[in-house]
LOGUKE-735440 format. One record per atom (N, C-alpha, C, O): residue number from 1; chain; atom name; x, y negated, z negated. Coordinates in Angstrom, 1 decimal, always signed. Layout:
N
+-----+--------+-------+--------+--------+--------+
: num : chaine : atome :   east :  north :     up :
+-----+--------+-------+--------+--------+--------+
: NUM :      A :    CA :      X :      Y :      Z :
...
+-----+--------+-------+--------+--------+--------+
END
This chain:
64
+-----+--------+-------+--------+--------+--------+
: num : chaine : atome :   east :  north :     up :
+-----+--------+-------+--------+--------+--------+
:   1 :      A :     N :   +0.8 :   +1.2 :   +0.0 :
:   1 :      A :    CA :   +0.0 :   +0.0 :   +0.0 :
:   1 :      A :     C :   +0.9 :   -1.2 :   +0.0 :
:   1 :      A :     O :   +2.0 :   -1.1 :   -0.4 :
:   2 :      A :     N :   +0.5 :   -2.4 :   +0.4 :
:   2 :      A :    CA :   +1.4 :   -3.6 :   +0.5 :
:   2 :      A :     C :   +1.5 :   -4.1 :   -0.6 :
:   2 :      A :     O :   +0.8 :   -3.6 :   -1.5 :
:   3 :      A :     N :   +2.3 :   -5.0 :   -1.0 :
:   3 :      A :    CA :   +2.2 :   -5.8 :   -1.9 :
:   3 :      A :     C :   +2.1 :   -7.5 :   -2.0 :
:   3 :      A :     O :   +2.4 :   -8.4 :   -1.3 :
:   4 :      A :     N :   +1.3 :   -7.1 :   -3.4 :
:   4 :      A :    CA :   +0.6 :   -9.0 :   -2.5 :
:   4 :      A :     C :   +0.8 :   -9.7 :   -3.8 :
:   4 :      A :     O :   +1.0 :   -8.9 :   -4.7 :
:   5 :      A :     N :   +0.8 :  -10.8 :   -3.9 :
:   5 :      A :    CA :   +1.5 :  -11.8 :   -5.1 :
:   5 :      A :     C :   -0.5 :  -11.6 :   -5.7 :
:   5 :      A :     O :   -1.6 :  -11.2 :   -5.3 :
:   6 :      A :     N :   +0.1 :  -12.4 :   -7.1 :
:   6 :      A :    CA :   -1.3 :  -12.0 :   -7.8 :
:   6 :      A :     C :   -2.0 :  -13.2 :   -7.4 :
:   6 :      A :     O :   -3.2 :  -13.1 :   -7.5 :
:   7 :      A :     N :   -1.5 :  -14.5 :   -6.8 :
:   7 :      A :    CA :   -2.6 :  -15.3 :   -5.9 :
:   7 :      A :     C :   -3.4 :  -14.5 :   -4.4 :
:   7 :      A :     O :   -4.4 :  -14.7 :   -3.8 :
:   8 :      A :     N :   -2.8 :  -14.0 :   -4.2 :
:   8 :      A :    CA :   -3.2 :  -13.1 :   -2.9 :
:   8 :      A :     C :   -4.2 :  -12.5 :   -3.1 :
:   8 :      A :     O :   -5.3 :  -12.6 :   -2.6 :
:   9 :      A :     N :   -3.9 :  -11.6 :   -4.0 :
:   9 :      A :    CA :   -5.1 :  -10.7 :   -5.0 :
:   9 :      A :     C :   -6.5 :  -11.5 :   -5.1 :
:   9 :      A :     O :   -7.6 :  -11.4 :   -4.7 :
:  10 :      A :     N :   -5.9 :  -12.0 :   -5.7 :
:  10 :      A :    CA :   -7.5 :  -13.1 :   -6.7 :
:  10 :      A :     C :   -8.0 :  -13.4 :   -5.1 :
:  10 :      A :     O :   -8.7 :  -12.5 :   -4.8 :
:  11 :      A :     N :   -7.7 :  -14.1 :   -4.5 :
:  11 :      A :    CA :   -8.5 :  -14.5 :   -3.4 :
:  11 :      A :     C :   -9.0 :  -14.2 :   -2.4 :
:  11 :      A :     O :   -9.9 :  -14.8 :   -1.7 :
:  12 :      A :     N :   -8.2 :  -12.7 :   -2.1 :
:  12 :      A :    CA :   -8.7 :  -11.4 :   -1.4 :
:  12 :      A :     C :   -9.9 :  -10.9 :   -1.8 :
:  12 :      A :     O :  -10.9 :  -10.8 :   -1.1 :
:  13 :      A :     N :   -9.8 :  -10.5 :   -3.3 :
:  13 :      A :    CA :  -10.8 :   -9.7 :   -3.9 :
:  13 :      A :     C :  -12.3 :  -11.1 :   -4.0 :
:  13 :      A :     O :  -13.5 :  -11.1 :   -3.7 :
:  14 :      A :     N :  -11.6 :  -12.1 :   -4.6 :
:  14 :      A :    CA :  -12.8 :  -13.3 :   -4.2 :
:  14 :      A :     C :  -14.1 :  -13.2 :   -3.1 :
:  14 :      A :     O :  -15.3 :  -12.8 :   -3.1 :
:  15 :      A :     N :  -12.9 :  -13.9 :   -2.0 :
:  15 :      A :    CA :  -13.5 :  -14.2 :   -0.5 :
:  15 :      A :     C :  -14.4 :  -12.6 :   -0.1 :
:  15 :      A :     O :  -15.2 :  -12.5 :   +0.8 :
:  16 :      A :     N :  -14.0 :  -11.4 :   -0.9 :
:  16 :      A :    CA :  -15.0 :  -10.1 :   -0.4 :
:  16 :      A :     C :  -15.9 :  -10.0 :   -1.1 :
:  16 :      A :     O :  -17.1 :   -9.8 :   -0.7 :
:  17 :      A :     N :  -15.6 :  -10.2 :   -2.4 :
:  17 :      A :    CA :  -16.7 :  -10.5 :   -3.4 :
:  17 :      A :     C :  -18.1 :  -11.3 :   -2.9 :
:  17 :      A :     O :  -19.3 :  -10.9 :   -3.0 :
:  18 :      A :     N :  -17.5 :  -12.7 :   -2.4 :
:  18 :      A :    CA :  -18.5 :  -13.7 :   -1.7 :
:  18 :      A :     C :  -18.9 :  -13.3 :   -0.5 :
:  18 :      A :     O :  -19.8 :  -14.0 :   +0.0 :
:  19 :      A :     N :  -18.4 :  -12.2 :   +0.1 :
:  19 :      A :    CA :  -19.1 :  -11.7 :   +1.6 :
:  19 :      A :     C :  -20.1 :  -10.5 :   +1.1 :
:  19 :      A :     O :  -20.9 :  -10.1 :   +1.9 :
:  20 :      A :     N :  -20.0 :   -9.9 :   +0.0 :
:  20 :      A :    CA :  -21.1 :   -8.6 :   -0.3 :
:  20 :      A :     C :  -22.1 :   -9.7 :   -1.3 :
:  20 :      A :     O :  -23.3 :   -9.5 :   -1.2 :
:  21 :      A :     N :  -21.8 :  -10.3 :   -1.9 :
:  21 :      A :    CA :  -23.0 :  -11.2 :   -2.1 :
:  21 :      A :     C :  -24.3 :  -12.0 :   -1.3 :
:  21 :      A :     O :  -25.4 :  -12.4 :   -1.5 :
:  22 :      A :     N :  -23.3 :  -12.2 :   -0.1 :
:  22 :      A :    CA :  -23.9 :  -12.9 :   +0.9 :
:  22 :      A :     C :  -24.4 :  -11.8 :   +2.0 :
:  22 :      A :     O :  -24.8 :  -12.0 :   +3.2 :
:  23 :      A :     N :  -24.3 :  -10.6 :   +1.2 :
:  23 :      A :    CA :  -24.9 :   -9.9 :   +2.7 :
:  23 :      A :     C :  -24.3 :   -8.9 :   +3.3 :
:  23 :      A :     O :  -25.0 :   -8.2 :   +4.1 :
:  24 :      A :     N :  -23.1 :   -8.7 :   +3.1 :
:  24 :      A :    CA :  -22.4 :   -8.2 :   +4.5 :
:  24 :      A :     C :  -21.9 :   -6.3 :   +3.8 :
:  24 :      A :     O :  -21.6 :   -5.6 :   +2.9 :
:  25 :      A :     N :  -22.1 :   -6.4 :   +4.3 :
:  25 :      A :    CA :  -21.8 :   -4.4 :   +4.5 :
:  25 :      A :     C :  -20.9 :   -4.1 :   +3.5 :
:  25 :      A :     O :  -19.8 :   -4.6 :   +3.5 :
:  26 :      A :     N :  -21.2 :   -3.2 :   +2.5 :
:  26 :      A :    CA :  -20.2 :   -2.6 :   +1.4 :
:  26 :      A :     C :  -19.4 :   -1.5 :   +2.4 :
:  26 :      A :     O :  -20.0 :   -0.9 :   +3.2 :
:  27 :      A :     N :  -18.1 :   -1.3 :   +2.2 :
:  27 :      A :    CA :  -17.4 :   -0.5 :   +3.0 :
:  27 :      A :     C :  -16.9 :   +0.9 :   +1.7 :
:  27 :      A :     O :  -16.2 :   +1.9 :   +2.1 :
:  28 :      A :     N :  -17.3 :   +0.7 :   +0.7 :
:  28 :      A :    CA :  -17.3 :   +2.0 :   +0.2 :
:  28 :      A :     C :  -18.2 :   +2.4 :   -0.6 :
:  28 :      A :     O :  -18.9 :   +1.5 :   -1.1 :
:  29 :      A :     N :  -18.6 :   +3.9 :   -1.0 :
:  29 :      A :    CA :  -19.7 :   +4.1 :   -1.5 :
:  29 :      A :     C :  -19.8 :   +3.8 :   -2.5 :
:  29 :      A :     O :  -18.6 :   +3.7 :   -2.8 :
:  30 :      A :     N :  -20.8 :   +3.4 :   -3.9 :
:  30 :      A :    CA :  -20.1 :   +3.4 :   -5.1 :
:  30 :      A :     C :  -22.2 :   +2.4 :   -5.9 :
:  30 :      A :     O :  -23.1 :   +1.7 :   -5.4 :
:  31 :      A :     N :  -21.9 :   +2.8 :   -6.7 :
:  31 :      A :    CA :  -23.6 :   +2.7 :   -7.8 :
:  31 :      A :     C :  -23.0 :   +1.5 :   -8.4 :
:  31 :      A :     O :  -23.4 :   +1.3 :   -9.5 :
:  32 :      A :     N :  -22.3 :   +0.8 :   -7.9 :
:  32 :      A :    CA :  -22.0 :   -0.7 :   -8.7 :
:  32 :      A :     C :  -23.0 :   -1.5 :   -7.8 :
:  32 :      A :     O :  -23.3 :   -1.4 :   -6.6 :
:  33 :      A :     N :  -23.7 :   -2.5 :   -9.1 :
:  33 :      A :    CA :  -24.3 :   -3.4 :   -8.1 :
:  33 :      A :     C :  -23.4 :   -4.9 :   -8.1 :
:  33 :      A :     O :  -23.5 :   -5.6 :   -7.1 :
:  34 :      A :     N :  -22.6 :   -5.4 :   -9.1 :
:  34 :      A :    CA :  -22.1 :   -6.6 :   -9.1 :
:  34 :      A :     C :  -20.7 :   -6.6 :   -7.9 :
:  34 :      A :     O :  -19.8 :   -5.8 :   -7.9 :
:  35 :      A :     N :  -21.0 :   -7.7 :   -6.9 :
:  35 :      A :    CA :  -19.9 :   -7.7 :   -6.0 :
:  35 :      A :     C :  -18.4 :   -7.9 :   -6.4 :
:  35 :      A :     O :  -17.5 :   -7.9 :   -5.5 :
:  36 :      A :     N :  -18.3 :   -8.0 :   -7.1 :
:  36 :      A :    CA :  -16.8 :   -8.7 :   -7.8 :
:  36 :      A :     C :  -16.4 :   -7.0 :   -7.8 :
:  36 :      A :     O :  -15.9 :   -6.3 :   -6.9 :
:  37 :      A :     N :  -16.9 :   -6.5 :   -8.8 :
:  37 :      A :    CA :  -16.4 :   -5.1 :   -9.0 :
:  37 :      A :     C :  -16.4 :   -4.2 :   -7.8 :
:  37 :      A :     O :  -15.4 :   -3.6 :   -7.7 :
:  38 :      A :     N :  -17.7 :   -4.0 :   -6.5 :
:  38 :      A :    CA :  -17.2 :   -3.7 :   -5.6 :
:  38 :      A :     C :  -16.2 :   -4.2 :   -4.6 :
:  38 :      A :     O :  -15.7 :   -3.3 :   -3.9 :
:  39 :      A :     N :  -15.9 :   -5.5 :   -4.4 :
:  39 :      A :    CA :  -15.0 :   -6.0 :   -4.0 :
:  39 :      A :     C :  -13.6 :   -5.4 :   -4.4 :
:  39 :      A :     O :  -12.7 :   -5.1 :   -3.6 :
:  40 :      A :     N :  -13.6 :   -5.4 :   -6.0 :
:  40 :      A :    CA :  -12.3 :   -4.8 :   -6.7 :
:  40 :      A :     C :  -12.2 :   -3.3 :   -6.2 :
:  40 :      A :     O :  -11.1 :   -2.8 :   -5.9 :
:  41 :      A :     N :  -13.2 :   -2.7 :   -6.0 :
:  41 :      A :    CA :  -13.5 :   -1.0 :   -5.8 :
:  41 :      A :     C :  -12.4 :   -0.8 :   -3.9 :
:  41 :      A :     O :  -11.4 :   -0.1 :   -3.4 :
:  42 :      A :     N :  -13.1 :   -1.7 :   -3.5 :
:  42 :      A :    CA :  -12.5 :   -1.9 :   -2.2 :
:  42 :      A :     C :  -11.4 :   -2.4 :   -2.1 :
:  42 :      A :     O :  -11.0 :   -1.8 :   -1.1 :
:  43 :      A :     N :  -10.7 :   -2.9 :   -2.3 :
:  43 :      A :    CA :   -9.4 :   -3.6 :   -2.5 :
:  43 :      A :     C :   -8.5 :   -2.5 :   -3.2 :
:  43 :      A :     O :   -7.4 :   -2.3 :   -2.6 :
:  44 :      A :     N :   -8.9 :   -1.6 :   -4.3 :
:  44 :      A :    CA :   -7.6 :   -0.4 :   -4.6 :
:  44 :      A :     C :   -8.1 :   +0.4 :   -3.9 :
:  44 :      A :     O :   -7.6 :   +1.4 :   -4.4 :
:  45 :      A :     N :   -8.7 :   +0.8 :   -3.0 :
:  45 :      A :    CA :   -8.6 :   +2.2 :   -1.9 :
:  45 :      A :     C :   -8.1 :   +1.2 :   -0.7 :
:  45 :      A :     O :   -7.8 :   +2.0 :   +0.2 :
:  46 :      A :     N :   -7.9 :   +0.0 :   -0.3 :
:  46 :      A :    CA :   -7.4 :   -0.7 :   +1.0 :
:  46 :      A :     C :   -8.4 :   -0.7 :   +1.6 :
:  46 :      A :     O :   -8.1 :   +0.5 :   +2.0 :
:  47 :      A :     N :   -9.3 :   -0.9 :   +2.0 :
:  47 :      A :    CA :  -10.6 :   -1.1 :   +2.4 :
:  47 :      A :     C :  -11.2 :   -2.6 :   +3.3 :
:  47 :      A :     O :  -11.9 :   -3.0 :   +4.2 :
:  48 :      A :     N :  -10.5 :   -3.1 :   +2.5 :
:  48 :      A :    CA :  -11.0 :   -4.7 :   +2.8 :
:  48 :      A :     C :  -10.2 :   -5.2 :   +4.0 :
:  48 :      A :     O :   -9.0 :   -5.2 :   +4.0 :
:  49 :      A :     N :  -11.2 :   -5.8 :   +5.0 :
:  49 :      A :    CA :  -10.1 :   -6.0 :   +6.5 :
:  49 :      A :     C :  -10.2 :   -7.7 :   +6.4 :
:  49 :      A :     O :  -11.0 :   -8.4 :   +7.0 :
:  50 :      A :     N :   -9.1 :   -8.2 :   +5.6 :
:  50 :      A :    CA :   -8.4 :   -9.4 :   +5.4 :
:  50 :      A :     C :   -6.4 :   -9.3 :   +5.8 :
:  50 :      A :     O :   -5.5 :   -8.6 :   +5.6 :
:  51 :      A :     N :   -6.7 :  -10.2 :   +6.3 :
:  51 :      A :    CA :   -5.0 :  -10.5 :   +7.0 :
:  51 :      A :     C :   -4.6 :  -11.8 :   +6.0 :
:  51 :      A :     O :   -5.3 :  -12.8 :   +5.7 :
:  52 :      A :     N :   -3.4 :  -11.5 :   +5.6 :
:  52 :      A :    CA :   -3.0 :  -12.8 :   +5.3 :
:  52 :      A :     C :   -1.6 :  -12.7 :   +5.6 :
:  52 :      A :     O :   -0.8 :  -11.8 :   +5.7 :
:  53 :      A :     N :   -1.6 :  -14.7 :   +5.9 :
:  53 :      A :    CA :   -0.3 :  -15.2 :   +6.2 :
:  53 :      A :     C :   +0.3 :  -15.8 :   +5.7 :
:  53 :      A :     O :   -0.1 :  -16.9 :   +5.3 :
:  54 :      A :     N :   +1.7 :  -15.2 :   +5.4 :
:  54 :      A :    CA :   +2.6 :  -15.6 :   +4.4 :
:  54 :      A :     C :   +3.8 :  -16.7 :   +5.2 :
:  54 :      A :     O :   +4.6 :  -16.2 :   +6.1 :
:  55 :      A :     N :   +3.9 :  -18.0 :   +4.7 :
:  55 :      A :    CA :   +4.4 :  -19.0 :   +5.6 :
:  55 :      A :     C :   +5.9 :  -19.0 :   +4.8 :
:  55 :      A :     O :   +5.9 :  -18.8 :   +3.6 :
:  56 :      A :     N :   +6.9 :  -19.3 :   +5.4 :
:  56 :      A :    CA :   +8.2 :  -19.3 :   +5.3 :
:  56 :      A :     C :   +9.1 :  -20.6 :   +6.2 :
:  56 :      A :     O :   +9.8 :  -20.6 :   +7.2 :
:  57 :      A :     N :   +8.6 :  -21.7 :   +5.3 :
:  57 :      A :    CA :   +9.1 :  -23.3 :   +6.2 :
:  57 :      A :     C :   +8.4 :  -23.2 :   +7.4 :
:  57 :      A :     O :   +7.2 :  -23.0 :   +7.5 :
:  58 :      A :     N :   +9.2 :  -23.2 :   +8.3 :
:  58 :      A :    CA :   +8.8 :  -23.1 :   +9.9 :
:  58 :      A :     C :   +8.3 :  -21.3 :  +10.9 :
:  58 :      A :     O :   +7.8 :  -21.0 :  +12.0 :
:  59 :      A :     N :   +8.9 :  -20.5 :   +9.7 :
:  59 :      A :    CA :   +8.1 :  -19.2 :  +10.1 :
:  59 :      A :     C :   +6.8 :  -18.7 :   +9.5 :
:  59 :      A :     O :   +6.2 :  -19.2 :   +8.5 :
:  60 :      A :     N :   +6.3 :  -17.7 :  +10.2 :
:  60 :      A :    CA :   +4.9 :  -17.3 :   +9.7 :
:  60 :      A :     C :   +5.1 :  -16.0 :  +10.0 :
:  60 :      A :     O :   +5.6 :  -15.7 :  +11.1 :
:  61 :      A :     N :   +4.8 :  -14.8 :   +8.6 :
:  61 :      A :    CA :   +5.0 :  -13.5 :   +8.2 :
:  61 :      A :     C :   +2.8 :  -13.8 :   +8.3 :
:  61 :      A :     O :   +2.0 :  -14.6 :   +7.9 :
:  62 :      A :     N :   +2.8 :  -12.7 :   +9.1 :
:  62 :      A :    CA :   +1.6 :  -11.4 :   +9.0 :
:  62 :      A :     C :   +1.9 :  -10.3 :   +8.1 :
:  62 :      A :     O :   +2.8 :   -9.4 :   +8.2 :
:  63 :      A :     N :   +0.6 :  -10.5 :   +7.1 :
:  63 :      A :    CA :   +1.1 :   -9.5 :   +6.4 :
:  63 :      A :     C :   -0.6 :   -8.2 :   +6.1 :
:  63 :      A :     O :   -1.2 :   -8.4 :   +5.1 :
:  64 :      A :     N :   -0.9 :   -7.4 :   +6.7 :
:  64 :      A :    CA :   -2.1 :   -6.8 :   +7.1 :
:  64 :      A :     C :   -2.7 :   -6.1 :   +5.9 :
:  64 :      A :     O :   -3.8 :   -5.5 :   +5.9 :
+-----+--------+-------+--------+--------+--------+
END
């Protein structure tokens, strides 16, 4: 699994959190109803299809 700084984290599991509240498709099975916790559920099996980019001055790291 990648490794992501613990701002990465928080904002990953956030921004999914705020997309299963608002509607959008749980990607794993699971009897939770609060999104934060499925959001979290999804995020340790890698589930969640978020890209982030890690900036370096004038370079830019993709990190999937």
């Amino acid at each position: 699994m990648i490794s992501y700084t613990r701002y990465e984290r928080a904002r990953i599991i956030g921004a999914r959190a705020l997309q299963i509240s608002m509607g959008a498709p749980v990607l794993v099975r699971t009897g939770r109803i609060d999104p934060l916790e499925i959001a979290l559920e999804e995020f340790e099996k890698g589930l969640i299809p978020i890209t982030v980019k890690r900036h370096f001055g004038e370079r830019e790291v993709v990190v999937a």
